[in-house]
C-alpha positions, 0 to 999 in steps of 0.5 A, spaced: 700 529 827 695 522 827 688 525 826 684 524 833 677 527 830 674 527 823 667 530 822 665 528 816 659 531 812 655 528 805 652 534 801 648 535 794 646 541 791 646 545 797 652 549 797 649 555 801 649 552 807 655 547 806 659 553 805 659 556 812 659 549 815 665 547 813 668 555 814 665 553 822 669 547 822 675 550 820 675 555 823 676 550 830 685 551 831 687 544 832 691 541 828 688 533 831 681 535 826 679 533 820 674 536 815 672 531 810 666 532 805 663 528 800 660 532 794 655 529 789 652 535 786 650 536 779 652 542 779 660 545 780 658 551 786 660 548 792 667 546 788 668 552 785 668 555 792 672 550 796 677 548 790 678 554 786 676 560 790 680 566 793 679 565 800 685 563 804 679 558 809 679 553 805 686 552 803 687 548 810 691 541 809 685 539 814 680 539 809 679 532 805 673 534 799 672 529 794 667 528 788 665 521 787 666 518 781 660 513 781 654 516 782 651 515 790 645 515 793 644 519 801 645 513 804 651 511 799 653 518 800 655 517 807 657 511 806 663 514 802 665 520 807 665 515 813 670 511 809 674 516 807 675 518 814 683 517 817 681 520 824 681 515 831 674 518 832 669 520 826 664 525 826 656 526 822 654 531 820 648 534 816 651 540 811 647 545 815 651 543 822 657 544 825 661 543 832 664 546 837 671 545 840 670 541 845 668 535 841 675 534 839 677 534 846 671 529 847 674 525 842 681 526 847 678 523 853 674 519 850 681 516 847 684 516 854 679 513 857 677 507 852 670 510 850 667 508 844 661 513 843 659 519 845 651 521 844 650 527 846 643 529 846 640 536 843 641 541 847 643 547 843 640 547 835 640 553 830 635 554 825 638 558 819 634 564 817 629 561 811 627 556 816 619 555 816 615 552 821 608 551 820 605 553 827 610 559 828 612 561 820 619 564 821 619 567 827 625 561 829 629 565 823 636 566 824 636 563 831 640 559 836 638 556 842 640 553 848 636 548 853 636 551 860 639 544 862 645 542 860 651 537 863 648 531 864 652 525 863 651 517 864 654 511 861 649 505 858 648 500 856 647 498 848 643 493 848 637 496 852 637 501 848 636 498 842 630 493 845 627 499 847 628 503 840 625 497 837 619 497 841 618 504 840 618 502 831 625 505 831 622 512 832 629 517 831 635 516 835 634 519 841 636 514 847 641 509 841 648 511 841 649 514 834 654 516 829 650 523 826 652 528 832 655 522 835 663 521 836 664 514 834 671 510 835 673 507 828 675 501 831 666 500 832 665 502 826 669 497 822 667 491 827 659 495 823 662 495 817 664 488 818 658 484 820 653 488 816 657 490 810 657 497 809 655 503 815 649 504 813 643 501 810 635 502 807 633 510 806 635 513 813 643 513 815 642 517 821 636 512 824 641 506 820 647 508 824 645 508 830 641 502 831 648 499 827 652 502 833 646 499 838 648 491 835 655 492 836 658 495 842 656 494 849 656 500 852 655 507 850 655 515 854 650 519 854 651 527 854 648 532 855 652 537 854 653 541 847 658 538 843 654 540 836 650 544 833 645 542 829 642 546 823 635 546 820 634 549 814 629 551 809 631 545 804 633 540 809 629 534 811 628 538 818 625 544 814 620 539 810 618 536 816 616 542 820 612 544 814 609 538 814 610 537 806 616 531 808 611 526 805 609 522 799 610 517 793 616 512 794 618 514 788 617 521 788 623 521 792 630 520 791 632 518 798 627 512 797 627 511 789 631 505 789 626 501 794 619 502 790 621 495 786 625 492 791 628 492 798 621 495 801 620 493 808 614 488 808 609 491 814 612 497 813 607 502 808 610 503 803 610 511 803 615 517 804 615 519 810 619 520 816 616 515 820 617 510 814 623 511 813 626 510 820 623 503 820 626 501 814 632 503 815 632 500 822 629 493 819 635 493 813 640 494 819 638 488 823 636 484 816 643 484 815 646 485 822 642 480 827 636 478 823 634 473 829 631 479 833 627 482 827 621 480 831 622 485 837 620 491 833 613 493 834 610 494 828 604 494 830 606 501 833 608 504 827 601 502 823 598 506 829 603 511 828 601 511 820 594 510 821 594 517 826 599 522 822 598 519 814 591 517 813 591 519 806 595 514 805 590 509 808 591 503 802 598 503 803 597 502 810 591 497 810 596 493 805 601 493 810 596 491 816 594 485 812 601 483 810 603 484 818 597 479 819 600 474 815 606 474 817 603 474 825 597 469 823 593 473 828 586 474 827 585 480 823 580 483 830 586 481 834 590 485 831 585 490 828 584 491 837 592 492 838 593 497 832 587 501 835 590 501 843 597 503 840 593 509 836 591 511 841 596 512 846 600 515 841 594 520 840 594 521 847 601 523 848 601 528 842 595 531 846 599 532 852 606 535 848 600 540 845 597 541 852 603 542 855 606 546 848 601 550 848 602 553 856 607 557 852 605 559 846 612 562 843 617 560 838 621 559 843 617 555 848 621 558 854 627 556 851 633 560 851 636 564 846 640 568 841 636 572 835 640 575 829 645 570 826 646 569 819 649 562 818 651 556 822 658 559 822 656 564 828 653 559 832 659 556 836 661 563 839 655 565 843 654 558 845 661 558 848 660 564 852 653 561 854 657 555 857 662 560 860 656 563 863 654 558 866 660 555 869 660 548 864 666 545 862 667 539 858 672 536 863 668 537 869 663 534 865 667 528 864 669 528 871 663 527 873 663 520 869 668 518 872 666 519 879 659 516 878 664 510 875 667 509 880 662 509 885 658 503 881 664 500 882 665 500 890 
């Protein structure tokens, strides 16, 4: 049977959590899903499990694990897993996720429909129970949520995503279409591929991705019904950002090593940190895809944004100002006047999450949720009998597109 889904998943050393989430995959009956995994771990734990292992779960033909031979990076890394997928449709996700079964018929009305991304938005995650957050600790262990709005779906337009992420400095992917918890046509991915030489580039692949996606399609579908189950895990990025502890020297950190002595975007700090790393891997794409509107990202924003949440790093900040200047030749108060508006609408819109955060001082924030599960492989049970509860079904959410479609039309 042609493979109509692969959900593919990059790992290193974190056999743990990987071991559960390809348990979830397969687990899913339908023969239409592949599972491929891209292992580049130092170490044989996860191999032993899933290559010599007694249980039967991994003996599933859908299964493509593989260890490449050279040795990769994060981005090189999934690079590799996205290449070695054979579905119609691809799938990314972190070694602490998982999906649910309504992806793959996602996958199936988009396929019937001519549809070449779907992005759902986040509407259930799951912390495993080492996940620590600074201001509630482990009070998110072991937790599922759900978001108490759920089924909205919309068809958009690429190109105003892409402008409007590039003026917000490249700041995640939420509102871009996205291959990381996305479902993406291969067809897309090849034309990415062809105009920029690989699917990812610079030190973030989901941020990467997404903006490659933005370049190369025109339209894209925006749900928010859960086709996905995002994990946050002690040892992932998300853990380490929760801690606030997902920062420091370029070199200090193999996702972006290889950038200390080269490739390091001008005007971007030249520090780890989430906010850095997004903008260089957003700034690498359009180098390589469309480096005639490289002037549309708003750099000024990110230095405000640096110069709000890493004050410590102040000389890599102020380098990366005066290079801006160059670059721009600005007055130096001109700019000096324009970073210091954007710090401070940034620092009011952190005062008003806070505000508004702090009216319900749970862990939960007022969200609705399931206590108790031991792995992601225990998710996607509850969060279906929460769908069924509440009447939600993809088709109908489909449907729903469908009509809006045709409404526009007449």
């Amino acid at each position: 049977m042609t493979t109509l889904l692969s959900v593919v998943i990059p790992t290193h050393n974190r056999a743990g959590y990987a071991i559960h989430a390809i348990r979830s995959l397969l687990a899913i009956p339908d023969p239409r899903l592949e599972v491929v995994v891209s292992d580049t771990s130092t170490n044989d734990e996860l191999a032993d499990v899933v290559l010599n292992g007694s249980s039967h779960e991994f003996n599933d033909s859908r299964l493509k694990y593989f260890r490449p031979a050279e040795k990769l990076d994060m981005t090189g890394n999934h690079n590799a897993v996205v290449a070695a997928a054979s579905g119609q449709y691809v799938c990314l996700i972190g070694d602490d996720d998982t999906i649910v079964h309504d992806a793959v018929l996602a996958a199936e009305w988009a396929s019937k429909n001519g549809i070449e991304i779907i992005a759902p938005n986040v509407v259930a995650n799951y912390a495993w129970p080492d996940f620590r957050s600074r201001h509630f600790g482990d009070r998110h262990s072991a937790r599922l949520y759900f978001s108490r709005e759920m089924g909205k779906i919309s068809l958009n337009d690429s190109r105003e995503a892409l402008l409007g992420a590039l003026q917000g400095a490249a700041q995640g992917t939420d509102g871009l279409p996205k291959i990381y918890h996305g479902i993406v046509s291969r067809a897309v991915l090849d034309r990415l591929h062809g105009r920029s030489g690989a699917y990812f580039h610079g030190s973030s692949p989901d941020v990467s991705g997404a903006i490659g996606l933005a370049l190369v399609s025109d339209k894209f579908v925006v749900t928010d019904y859960p086709l996905t189950i995002p994990g946050a895990s002690g040892g992932s990025n998300t853990g380490r950002s929760a801690m606030n502890t997902h920062k420091g020297a370029l070199s200090q950190e193999s996702q972006t090593k290889r950038f200390e002595t080269y490739g390091w975007s001008p005007s971007v700090p030249r520090f780890f940190s989430v906010e850095t790393v997004w903008a260089h891997a957003a700034l690498e794409t359009i180098n390589r895809a469309a480096p005639e509107i490289i002037n549309s990202f708003n750099f000024v924003r990110l230095i405000a944004i640096c110069r709000v949440l890493h004050p410590e790093f102040g000389m890599e900040i102020g380098q990366a100002q005066s290079e801006l200047l160059r670059s721009t030749g600005l007055p130096a108060p001109i700019l000096s006047k324009q970073i210091a508006a954007e710090a401070w609408r940034f620092r009011k819109s952190r005062w008003l999450h806070f505000i508004k955060r702090s009216l319900i001082p749970t862990a939960a924030g007022g969200r609705l949720h399931i206590d108790g599960l031991g792995t992601i492989y225990a998710a996607p049970e509850p969060l279906a009998r929460h769908m069924l509860r509440r009447g939600l079904r993809w088709d109908d959410v489909a449907k729903s597109l469908e009509t809006q479609c045709k409404t526009d039309q007449g």
